[in-house]
Structures are given as C-alpha cells and as structure tokens.
N, C-alpha and C positions, 0 to 999 in steps of 0.2 A: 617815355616816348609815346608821343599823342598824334603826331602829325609828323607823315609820311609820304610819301611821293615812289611812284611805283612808274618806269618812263620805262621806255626802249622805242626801237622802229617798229614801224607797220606790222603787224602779227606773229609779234613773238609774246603773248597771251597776257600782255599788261588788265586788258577787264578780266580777264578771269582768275590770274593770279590776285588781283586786289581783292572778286569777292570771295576768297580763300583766306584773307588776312581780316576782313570782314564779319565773316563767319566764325573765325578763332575772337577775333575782340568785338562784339555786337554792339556794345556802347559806341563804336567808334562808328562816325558817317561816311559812306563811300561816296566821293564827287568824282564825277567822269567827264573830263575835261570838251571831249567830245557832243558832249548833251550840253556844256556851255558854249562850246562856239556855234554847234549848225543849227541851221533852220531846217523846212522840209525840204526833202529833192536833195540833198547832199548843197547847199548852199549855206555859204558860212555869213555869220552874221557879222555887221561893220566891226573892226578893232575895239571900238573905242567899248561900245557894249560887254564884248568880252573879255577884257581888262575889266573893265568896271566888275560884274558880277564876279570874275575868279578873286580878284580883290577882297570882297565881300566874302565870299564863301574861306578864302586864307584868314579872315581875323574869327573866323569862328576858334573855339578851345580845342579841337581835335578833328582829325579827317584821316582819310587816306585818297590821296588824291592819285588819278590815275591817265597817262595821257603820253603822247611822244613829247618831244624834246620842246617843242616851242612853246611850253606852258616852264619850261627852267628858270629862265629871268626874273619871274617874276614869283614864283612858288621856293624860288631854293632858300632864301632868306628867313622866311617862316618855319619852314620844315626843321624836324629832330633827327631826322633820317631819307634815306634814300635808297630805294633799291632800282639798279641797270637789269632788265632781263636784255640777255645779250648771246641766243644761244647759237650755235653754228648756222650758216647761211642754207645748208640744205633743209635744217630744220625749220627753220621761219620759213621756206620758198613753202613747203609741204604744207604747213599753214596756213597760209595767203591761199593756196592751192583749192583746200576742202572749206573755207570759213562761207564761202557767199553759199553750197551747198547743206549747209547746217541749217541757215537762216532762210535758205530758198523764198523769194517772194513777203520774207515779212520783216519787219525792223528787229535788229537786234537790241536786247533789252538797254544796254548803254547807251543808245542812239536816243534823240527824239523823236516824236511820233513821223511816219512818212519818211523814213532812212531807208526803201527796202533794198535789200541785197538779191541784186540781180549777177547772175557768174558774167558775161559780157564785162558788164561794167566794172566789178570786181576785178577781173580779171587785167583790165586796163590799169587799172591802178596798182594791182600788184607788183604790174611788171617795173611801172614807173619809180615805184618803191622798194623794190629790189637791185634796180642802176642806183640810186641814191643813196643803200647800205651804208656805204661809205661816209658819205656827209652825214649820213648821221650817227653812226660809230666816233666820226670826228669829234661835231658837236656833245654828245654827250659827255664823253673819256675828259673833253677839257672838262667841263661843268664838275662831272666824279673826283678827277684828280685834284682842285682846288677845294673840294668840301669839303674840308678839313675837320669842321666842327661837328658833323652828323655824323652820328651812326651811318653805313655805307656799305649796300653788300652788290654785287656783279655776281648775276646767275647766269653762267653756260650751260647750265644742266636742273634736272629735275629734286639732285644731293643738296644743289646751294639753294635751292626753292625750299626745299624742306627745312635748310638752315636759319632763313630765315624766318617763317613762320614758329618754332622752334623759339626763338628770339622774342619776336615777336610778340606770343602767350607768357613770356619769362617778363617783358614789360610790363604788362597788368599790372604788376605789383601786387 
C-alpha cells in the first residue's frame, strides 16, 4: 500500500490527518490537492491545469493524496486505498468553527502562498459547506461503496483514525 487518498467534506481534518499518515510513513509524499487547484486570493486555477498536474503527481510510485471529493474521478483508479473521514455533523461544524482562528491572518500550510484565513470569509464558507453535507456524504458513499479493490477505511471517530494509521505502519513492510 503506497498510494492513498484521504477525502471527506470541508473540515473534517483530511490535511491533518494525512500529515499523521506522513509522519508514520516518511518515504511517502504528501500532495494536497488544495495547493494544486488554487492560485492566490482563494482563486482556483482553470480545469484543465489541474487535471494536468494531479495527473502527473498520480503516476508518481507513491503519495497520500489529500483533498474533498472532486479530486475522486480522477485519483480513485490509481490509488491502493482510501480513507472517508466522516465524523458527526456537530464535530466538523466545531471544526469549520475554530480553523480560520488557528491560521488567523496567515496561509495555512496546505494552502499556497496568499490563502489567508480570514473568520468572515471562513466563516461564509463554512456555512455553505455545512448545507452541502449532504451532497457530499452522497458523492463520496457512491465512490467508497464501488471501491472494491482498495483497501477502505470510513472514520466517525478518533478509534477508526487510529485504525488506520495502525494499518497503515503494518504496510511499510
């Protein structure tokens, strides 16, 4: 297991759980899908660019790739495995809630340069991405339940986080 895919919605800890999977396997590269679609200013770069580069970064020999659900299409084919974080809605709201006050005023390290995290603007988004749970709970559940061939773990909790990295380390070989 070399190449993994760590997805869920809006702040349910997918960059920080990946660099926890990271940090247990160092040889592997963490790609953040997020640092390949935007530019500065929260402005997303054309399609075609970000296809191209994720493209390129999936024929590398191993990653943990990390990112919401619209990097699926195209990452799931590659991938050995897959982990949903997916934990209760009050937990991700709480989330979304304190994340723009962590990074106050400066790029979070996942980001590229000029990403700052202002709570306003954060907070706009959170909300938008909290009505949308849903569709994106949809979209993922189809992608997980068809995966047949990967490794596949759905974390509600901090028990199946640790199941996996657990896992994980037992991959090494």
């Amino acid at each position: 297991m070399k190449k993994l895919i760590v997805t869920g919605a809006n702040g349910v800890g997918k960059s920080h759980f990946a660099e926890k999977l990271v940090l247990a396997r160092p040889e592997i590269p963490l790609i953040s899908f997020d640092a390949i679609k935007l530019k500065a200013d929260w402005q997303q770069r054309p399609r075609d660019e970000i296809d191209a580069d994720l493209a390129a970064a999936l024929e590398t020999e191993a990653w943990v790739l990390e990112g919401g659900p619209s990097l699926l299409p195209q990452a799931i084919e590659k991938a050995d495995a897959l982990v949903w974080l997916d934990p209760p809605d009050h937990v991700r709201a709480w989330q979304l809630a304190k994340r723009p006050w962590k990074h106050f005023g400066r790029t979070r390290p996942e980001l590229p340069p000029g990403n700052v995290d202002w709570p306003w603007q954060q907070y706009k988004f959170a909300l938008r991405s909290l009505k949308n749970g849903s569709k994106f709970r949809t979209n993922i559940s189809d992608v997980f339940s068809n995966a047949d061939r990967l490794q596949k773990w759905r974390c509600r909790n901090e028990n199946d986080r640790i199941a996996v990295v657990t896992e994980w380390i037992k991959a090494q070989g």
